[in-house]
RODO-2510 file (C-alpha; in nm, 4 decimals, decimal comma):
residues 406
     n   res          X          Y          Z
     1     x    -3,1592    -0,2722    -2,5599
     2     x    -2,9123    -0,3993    -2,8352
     3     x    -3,1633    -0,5961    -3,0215
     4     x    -3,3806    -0,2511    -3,0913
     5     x    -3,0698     0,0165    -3,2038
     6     x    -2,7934    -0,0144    -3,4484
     7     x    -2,4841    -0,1182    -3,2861
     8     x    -2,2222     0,0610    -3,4536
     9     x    -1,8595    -0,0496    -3,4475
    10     x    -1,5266     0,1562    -3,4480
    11     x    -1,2871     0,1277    -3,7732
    12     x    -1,0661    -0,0624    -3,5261
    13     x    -1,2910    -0,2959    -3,3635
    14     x    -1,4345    -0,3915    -3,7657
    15     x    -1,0519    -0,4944    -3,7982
    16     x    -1,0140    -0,7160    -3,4994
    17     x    -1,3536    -0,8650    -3,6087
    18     x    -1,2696    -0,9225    -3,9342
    19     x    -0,9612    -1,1376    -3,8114
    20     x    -1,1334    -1,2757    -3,5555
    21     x    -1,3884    -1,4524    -3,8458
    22     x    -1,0523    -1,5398    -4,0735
    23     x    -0,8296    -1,6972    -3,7770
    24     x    -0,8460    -2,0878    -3,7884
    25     x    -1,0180    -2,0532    -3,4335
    26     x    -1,2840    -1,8180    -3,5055
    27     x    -1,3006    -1,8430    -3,8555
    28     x    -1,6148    -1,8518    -4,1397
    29     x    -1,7271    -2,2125    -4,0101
    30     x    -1,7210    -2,1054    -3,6888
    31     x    -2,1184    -2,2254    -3,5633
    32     x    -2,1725    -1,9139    -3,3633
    33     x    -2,1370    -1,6762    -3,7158
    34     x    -2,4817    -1,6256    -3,8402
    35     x    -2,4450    -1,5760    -4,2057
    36     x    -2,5890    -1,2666    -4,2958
    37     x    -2,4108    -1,0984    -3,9864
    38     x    -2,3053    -0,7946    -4,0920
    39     x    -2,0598    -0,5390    -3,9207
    40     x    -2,2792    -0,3080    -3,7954
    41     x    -2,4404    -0,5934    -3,5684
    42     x    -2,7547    -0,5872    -3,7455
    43     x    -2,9086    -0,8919    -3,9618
    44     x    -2,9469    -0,7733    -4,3561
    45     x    -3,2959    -0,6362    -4,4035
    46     x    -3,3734    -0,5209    -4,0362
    47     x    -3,4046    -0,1597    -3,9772
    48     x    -3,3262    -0,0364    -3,6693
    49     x    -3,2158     0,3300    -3,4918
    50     x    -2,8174     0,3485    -3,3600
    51     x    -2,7657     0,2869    -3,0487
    52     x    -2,7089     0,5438    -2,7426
    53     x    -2,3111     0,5549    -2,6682
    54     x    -2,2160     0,3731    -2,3518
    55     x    -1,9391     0,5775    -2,1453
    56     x    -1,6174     0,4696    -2,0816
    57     x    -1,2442     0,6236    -2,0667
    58     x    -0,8581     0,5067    -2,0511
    59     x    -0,6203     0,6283    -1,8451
    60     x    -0,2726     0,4613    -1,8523
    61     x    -0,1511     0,5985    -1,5263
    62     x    -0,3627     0,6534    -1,2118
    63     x    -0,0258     0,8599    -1,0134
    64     x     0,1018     1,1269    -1,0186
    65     x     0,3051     1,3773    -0,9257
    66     x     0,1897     1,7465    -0,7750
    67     x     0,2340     1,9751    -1,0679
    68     x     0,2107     1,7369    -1,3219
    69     x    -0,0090     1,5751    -1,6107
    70     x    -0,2617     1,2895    -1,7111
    71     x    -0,3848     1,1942    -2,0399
    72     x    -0,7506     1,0669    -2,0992
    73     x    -0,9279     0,8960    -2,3693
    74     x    -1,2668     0,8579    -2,4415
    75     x    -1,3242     0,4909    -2,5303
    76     x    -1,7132     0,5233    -2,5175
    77     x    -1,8922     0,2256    -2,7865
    78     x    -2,2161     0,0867    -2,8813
    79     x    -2,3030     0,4214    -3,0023
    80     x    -2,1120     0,7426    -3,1631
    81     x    -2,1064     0,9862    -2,9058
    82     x    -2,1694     1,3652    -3,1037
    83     x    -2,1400     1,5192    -2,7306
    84     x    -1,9242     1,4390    -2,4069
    85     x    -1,8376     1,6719    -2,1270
    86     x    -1,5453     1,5723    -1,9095
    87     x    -1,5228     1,6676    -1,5068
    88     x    -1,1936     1,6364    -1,3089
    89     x    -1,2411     1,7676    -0,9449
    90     x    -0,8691     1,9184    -0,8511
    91     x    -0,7597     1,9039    -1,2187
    92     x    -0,7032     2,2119    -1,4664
    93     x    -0,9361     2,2165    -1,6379
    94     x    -1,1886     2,0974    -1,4562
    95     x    -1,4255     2,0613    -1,7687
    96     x    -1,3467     1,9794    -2,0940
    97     x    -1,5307     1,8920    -2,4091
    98     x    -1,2726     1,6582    -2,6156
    99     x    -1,1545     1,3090    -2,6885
   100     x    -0,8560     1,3046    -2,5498
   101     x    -0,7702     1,5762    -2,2932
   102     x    -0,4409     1,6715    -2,1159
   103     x    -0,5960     1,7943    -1,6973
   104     x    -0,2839     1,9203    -1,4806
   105     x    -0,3149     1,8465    -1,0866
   106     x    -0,1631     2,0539    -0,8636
   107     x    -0,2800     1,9675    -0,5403
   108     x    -0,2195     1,6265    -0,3554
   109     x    -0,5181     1,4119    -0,2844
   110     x    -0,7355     1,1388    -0,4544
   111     x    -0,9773     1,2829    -0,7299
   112     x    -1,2834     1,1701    -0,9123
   113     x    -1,3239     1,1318    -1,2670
   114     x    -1,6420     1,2167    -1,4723
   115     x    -1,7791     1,1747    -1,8034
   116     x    -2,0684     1,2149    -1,9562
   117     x    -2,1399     1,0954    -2,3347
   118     x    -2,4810     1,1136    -2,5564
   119     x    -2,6138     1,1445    -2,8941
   120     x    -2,9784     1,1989    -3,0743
   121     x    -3,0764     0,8515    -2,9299
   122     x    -2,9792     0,8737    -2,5599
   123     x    -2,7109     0,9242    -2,3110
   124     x    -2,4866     0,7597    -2,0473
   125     x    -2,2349     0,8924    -1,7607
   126     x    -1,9161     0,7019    -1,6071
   127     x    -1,7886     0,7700    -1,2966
   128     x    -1,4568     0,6851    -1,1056
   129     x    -1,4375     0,7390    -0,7243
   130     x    -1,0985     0,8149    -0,6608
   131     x    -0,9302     0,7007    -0,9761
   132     x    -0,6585     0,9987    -0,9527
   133     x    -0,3858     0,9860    -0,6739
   134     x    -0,1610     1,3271    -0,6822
   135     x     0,1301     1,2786    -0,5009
   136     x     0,3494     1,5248    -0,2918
   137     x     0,6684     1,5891    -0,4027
   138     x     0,9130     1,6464    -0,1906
   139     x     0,7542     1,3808     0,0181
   140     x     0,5657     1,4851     0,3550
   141     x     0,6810     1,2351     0,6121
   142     x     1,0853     1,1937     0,6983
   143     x     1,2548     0,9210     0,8417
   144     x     1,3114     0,7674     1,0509
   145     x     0,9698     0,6400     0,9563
   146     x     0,7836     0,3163     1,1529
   147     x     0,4171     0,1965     1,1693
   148     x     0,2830    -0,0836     1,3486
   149     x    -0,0878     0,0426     1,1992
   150     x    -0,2052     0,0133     1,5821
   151     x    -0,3699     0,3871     1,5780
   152     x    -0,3704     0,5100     1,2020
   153     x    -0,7170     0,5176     0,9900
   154     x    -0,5993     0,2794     0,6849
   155     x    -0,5914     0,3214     0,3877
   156     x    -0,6805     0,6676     0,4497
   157     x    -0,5187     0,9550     0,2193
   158     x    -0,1674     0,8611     0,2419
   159     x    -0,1452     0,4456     0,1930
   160     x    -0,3033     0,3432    -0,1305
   161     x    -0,4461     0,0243    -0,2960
   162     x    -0,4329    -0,1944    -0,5956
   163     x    -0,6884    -0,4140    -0,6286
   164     x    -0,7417    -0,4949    -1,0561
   165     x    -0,9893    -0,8055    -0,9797
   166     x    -1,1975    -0,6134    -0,7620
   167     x    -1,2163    -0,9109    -0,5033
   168     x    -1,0221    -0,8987    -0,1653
   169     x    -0,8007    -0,6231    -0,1096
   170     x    -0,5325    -0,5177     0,1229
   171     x    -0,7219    -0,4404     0,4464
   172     x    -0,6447    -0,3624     0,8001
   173     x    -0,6833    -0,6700     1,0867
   174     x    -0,7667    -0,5636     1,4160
   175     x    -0,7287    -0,9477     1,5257
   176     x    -0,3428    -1,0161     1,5152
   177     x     0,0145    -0,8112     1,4723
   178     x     0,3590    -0,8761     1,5092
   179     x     0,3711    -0,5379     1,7703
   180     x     0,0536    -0,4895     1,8981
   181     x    -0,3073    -0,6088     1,7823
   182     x    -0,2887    -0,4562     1,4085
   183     x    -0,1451    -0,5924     1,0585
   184     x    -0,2297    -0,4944     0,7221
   185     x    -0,3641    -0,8234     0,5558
   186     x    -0,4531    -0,9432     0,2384
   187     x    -0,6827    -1,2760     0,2769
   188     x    -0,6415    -1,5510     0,0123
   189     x    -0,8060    -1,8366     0,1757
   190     x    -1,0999    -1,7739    -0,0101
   191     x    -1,1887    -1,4836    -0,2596
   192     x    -0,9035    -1,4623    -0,4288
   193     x    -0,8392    -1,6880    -0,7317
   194     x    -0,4956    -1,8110    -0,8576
   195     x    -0,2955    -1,5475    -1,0287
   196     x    -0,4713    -1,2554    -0,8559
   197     x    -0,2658    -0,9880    -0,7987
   198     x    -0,2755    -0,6815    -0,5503
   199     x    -0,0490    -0,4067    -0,4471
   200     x    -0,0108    -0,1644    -0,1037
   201     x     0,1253     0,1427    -0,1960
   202     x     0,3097     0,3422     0,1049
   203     x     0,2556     0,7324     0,1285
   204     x     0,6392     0,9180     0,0040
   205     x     0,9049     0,9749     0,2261
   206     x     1,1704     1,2828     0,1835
   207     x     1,4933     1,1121     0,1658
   208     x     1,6893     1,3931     0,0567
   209     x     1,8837     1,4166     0,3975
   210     x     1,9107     1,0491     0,4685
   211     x     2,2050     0,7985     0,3396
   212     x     2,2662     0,4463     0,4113
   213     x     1,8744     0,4217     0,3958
   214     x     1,7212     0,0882     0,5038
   215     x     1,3704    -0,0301     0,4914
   216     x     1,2419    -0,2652     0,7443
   217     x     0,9038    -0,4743     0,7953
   218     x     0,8175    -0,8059     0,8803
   219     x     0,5830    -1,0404     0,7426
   220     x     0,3484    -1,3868     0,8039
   221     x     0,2542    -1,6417     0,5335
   222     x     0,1049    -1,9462     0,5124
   223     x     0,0313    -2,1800     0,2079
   224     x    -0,2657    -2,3991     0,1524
   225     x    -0,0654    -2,6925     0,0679
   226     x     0,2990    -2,7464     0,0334
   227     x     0,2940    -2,6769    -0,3955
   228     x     0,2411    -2,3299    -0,2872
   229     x     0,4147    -2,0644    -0,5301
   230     x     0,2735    -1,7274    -0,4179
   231     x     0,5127    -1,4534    -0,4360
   232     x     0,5896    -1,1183    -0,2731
   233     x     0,7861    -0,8313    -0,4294
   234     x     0,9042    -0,5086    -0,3163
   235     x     0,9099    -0,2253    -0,5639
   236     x     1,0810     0,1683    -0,4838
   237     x     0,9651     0,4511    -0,7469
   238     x     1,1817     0,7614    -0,7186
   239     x     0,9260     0,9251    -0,9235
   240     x     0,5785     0,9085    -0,7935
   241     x     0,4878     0,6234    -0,9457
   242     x     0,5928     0,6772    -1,3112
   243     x     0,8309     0,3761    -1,2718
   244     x     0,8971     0,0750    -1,0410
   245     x     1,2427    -0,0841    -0,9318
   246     x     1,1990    -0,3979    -0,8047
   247     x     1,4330    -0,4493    -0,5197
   248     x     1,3009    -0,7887    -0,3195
   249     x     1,1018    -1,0515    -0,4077
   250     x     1,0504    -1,4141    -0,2444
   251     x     0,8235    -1,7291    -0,3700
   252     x     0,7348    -2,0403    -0,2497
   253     x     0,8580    -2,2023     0,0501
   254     x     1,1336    -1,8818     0,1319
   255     x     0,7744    -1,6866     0,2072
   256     x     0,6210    -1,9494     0,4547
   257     x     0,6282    -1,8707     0,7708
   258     x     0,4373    -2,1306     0,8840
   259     x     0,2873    -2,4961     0,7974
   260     x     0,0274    -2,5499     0,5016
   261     x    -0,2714    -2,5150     0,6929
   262     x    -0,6377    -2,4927     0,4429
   263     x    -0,8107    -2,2816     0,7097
   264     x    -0,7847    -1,9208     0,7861
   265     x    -0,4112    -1,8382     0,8844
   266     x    -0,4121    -1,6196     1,1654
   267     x     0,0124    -1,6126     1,2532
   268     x     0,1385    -1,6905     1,6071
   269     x     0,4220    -1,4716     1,7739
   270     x     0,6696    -1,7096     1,6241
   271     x     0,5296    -1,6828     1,2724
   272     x     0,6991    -1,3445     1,1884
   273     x     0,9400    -1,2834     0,9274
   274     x     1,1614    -0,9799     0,9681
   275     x     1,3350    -0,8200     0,6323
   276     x     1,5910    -0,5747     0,5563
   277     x     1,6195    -0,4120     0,2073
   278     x     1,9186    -0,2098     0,1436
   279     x     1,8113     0,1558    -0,0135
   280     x     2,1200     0,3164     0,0089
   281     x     2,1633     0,3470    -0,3581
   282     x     2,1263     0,7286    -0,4656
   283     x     1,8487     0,6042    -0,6895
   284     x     1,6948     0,6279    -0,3047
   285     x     1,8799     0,7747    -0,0728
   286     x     1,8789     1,1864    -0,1417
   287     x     1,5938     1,1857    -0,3213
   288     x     1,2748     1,3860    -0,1485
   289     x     1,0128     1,1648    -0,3091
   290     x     1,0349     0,7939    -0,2356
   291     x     0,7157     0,5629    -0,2404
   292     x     0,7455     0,1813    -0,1714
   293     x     0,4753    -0,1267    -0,2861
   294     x     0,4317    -0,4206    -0,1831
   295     x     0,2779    -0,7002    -0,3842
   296     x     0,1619    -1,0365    -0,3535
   297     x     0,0667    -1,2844    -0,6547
   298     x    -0,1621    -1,5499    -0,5020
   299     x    -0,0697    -1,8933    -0,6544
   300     x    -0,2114    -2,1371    -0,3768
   301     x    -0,1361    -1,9108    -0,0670
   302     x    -0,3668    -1,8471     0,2185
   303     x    -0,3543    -1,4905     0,4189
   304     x    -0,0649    -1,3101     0,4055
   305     x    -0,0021    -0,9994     0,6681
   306     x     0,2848    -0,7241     0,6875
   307     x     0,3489    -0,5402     0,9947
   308     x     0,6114    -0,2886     1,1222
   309     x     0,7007    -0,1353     0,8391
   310     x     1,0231     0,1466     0,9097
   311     x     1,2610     0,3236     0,7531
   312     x     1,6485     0,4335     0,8646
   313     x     1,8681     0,6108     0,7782
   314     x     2,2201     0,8135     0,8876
   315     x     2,0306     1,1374     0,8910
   316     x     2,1654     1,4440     0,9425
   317     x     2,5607     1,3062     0,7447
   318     x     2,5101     1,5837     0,5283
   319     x     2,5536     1,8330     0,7625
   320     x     2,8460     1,7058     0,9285
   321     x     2,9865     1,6680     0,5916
   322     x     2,8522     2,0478     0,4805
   323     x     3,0559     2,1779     0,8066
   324     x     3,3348     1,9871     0,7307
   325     x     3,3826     2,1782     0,4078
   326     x     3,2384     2,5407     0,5322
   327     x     2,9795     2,4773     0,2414
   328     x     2,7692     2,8015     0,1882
   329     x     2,4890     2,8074    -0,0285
   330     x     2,2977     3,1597    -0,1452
   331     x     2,0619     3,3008    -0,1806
   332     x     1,8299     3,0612    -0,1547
   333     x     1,5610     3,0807    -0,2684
   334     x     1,6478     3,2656    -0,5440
   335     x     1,4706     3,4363    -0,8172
   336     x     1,7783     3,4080    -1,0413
   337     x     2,0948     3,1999    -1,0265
   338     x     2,2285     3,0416    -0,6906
   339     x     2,6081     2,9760    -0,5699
   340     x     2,7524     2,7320    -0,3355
   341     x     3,1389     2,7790    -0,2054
   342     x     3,2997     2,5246     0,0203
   343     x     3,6859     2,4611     0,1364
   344     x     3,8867     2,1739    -0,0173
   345     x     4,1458     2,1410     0,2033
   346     x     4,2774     1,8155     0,0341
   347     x     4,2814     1,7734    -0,3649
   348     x     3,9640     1,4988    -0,3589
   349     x     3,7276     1,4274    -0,6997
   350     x     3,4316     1,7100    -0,6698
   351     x     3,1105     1,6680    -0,8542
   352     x     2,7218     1,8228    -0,8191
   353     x     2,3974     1,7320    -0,9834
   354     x     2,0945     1,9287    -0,9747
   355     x     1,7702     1,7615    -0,9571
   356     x     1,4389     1,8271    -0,9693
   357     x     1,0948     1,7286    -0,7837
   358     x     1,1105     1,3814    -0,9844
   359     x     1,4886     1,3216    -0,9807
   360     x     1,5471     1,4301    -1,2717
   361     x     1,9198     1,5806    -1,3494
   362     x     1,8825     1,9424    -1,4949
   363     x     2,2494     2,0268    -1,4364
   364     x     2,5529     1,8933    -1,3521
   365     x     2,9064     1,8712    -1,3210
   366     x     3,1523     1,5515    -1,3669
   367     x     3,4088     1,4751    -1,1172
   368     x     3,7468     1,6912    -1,1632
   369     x     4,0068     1,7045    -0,8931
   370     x     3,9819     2,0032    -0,7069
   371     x     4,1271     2,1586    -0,3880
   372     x     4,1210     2,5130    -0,2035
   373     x     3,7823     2,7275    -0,1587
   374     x     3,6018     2,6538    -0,4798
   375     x     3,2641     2,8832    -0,5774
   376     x     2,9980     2,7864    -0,8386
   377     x     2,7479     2,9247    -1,0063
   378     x     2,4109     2,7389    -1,1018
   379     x     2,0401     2,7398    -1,2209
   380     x     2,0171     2,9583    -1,4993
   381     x     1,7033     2,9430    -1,7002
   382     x     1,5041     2,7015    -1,4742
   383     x     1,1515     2,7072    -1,4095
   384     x     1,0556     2,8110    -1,0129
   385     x     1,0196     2,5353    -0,8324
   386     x     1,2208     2,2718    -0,5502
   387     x     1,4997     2,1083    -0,6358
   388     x     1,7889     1,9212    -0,4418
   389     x     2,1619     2,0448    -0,4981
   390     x     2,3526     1,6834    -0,4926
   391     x     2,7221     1,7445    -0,3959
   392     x     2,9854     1,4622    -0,3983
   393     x     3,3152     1,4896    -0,2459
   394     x     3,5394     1,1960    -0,2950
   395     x     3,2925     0,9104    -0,1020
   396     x     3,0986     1,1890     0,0331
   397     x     2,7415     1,3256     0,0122
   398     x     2,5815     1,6388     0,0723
   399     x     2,2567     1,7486    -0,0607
   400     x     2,0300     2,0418    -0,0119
   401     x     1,7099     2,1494    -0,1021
   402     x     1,7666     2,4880    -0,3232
   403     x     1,4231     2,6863    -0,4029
   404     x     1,4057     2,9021    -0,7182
   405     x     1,1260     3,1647    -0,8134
   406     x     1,0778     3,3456    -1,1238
***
């Protein structure tokens, strides 16, 4: 009850108040201002007891990769909270008593998120099913990669959903499918406002065998009216989620598959669009932890459904190139350093990269001309862990995954 406790405010949210009551919108005159408000929420001469905190938390990231960290903050208001206890299922640690802790997860999965606030006046507990997705890195599935979503549980543990409005989501259809009797739809013909926004996130694929990647799918769309400017874009993170490159995106009428129609869309055989995207680039291809969304702005759209959604690539190029050159790699793992040799029988440019889990370079070398047997010597000082030896001779690629323990 607000009216019966003492509403206390945060040093920052007396700021934005204060220029809330000073802007020419909301200023002094403003009717809604009683004037003997004061910033504690209280009127001048009424006594009441502060208020019981209300729990609540930010977290800027919901991914992320296996081995890796989140931030939290405790956000909790209407009261100051003089206790909180923290509880993060799958995260080290799994309790913790500050504002703003730093929880390690090490395991893939989805996790919950607890906390629990209170002071002399009450208490009050948040808590977020799921909220944590902890990614596997290298990726578990390879390619070549295709679903038609005719037998798999969706979204299970491996496809995952944004949904910020909280009103329809990407769901599974069991009505209609461009192979088969299954999609993945998102329905806008009613429930979703204007400018609502949601994402399908695809589990990660180990691409650090495969060049010349490609992803396929196909898709059905059909506006309301013919004004229709709904949009779909294609994003690729090489990092679990940490970052986004946008590499399709079509609006308007290069989406519709089919005629304006204002009642349920439900697409014919003919109404399928198929779509390449080229992910050759070694932003992709050779990396072991690739993750793909899809995501549609709804403008004036109706349903919208993907289906057959695959991956190619040249797999296996890296060993015919690795046997072209004798390469031999040892030992591996290794608790110390690691060597490769291979046979230059032509001078050619030669140059390596070592990257981590995350793509990240941690050594490397630039291209020189070289020729003969060559031998190298790398990894000193890294932590254990999987990385991916990135070789590149002349137009070439070879890559292997290289294991170190300490």
């Amino acid at each position: 009850d607000y009216a019966s406790c003492h509403y206390m405010f945060t040093e920052g949210q007396k700021g934005a108040m204060h220029a809330a009551l000073n802007s020419p919108i909301g200023g002094r005159n403003n009717l809604w201002q009683p004037a003997n408000l004061l910033l504690t929420g209280t009127e001048a001469g009424h006594v009441v007891q502060e208020c019981a905190p209300k729990a609540d938390f930010d977290l800027k990231k919901r991914q992320v990769c296996a081995g890796s960290s989140l931030a939290f903050k405790d956000v909790s208001w209407r009261g100051v909270a003089t206790q909180r206890t923290w509880y993060f299922p799958g995260g080290t640690p799994s309790t913790d008593t500050s504002a703003a802790p730093i929880v390690t997860y090490n395991t893939p999965g989805l996790y919950d998120v607890i906390l629990v606030v209170a002071n002399a006046n009450g208490s009050d507990s948040l808590v977020r099913s799921q909220l944590v997705r902890v990614i596997a890195t290298p990726g578990q599935i390879a390619v070549p990669y295709a679903e038609s979503f005719e037998t798999i549980a969706f979204p299970g543990t491996d496809w995952f959903i944004e949904n910020p409005d909280q009103n329809n989501a990407w769901s599974l259809s069991t009505i209609t499918g461009a192979t088969g009797t299954r999609s993945v739809r998102l329905v806008n013909q009613s429930g979703n406002a204007s400018g609502s926004v949601d994402a399908l996130i695809t589990p990660t694929f180990d691409l650090s065998n495969s060049f010349g990647t490609q992803l396929g799918f196909k898709v059905a769309f059909a506006p309301k009216n013919s004004t229709d400017s709904s949009f779909l874009k294609v994003y690729v993170s090489n990092n679990c989620g940490n970052s986004w490159l946008l590499r399709y995106t079509k609006i308007g009428t290069a989406l519709h598959t089919a005629p304006p129609t204002s009642g349920p869309f439900f697409p014919s055989a003919s109404q399928w669009m198929s779509e390449v995207i080229n992910l050759s680039s070694t932003l992709f291809s050779g990396r072991p932890s690739i993750m793909l969304k899809f995501e549609f702005t709804n403008e004036r759209g109706n349903n919208i459904y993907l289906d057959d959604i695959n991956i190619s690539a040249a797999v296996g190029m890296s060993d015919i190139n690795a046997s072209r050159y004798d390469l031999e790699l040892w030992p591996n793992p290794s608790s110390g350093t690691m060597r490769f040799r291979m046979n230059l029988s032509n001078s050619m440019p030669l140059s390596w990269e070592l990257r981590d889990a995350s793509g990240r370079i941690c050594a490397q070398k630039l291209p020189v001309p070289s020729s003969g047997m060559l031998e190298e010597e790398f990894g000193a000082g890294l932590p254990a862990g999987l990385y991916v030896l990135h070789l590149h001779v002349g137009d070439e690629h070879i890559a292997r995954r290289v294991i170190f323990t300490r």
